[in-house]
N, C-alpha and C positions, 0 to 999 in steps of 0.2 A: 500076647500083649506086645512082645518086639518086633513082631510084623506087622501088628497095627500104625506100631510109632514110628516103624521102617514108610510105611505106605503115606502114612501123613507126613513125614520128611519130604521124600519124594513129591509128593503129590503140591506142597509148598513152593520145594524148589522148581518146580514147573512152572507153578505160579507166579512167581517172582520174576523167573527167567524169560518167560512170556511178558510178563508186564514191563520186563526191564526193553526187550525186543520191541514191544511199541514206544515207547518213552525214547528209544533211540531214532524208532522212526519217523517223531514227531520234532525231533531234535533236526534228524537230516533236511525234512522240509521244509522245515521254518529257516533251516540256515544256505537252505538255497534261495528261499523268495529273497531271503535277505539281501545274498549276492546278487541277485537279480534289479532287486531295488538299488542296489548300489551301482551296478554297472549301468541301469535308466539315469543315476541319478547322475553319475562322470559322462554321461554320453548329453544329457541338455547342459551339463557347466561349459563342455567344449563346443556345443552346439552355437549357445551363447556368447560364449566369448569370438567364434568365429562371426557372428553376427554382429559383433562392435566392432573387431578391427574391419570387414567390411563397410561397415555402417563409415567410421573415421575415414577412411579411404575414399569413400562417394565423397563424405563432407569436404575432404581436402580438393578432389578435383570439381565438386560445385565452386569452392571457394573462387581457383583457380580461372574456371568459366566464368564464374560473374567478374572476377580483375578483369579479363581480356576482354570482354566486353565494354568494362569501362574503358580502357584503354582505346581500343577500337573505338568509340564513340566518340569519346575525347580528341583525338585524329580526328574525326571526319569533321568533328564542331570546330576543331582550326583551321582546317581545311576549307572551311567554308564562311569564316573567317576572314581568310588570309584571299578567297575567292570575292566578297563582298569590300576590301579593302582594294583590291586592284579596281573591281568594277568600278570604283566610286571613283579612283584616281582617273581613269579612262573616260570616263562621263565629264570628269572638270577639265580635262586636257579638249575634249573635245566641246564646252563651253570657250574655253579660250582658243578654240582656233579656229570659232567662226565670227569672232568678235575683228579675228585680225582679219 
């Protein structure tokens, strides 16, 4: 009878020890995916965050390009202007200087 009770000890403990060995193994892999989920998940925050400070950065020098254009435009509309204002003075100078 004490090597029965001896065999089914043992034979429990096996049991248990084996089952403990998978439950840790299922343990390791879930808390790797997990890691793994984690580090996909810091790698698109930084992903995305470098995609706005570039995103801000185009916006700024779009900004930039469309002043200077205005700018530039603005110049040439006085420019031509200040070209249409002479023309006109030159045409009346040369009204009255065929009148004399």
């Amino acid at each position: 009878m004490k090597l029965t009770a001896f065999a089914l000890l043992a034979f429990t403990t096996l049991a248990v020890s084996s089952c403990n060995k998978e439950k840790a193994a299922i343990d390791a892999r879930t808390d790797a995916a997990e890691n793994a989920i984690d580090h996909q998940k810091e790698a698109v925050d930084a992903s995305a965050k470098e995609a706005l400070t570039r995103t801000d950065a185009n916006a700024e020098i779009d900004k930039a390009n469309i002043e200077a254009s205005k700018v530039s435009a603005q110049a040439q509309l006085d420019a031509d202007k200040q070209k249409a204002e002479a023309e006109a003075v030159a045409a009346k100078a040369r009204v009255d200087a065929e009148k004399k």
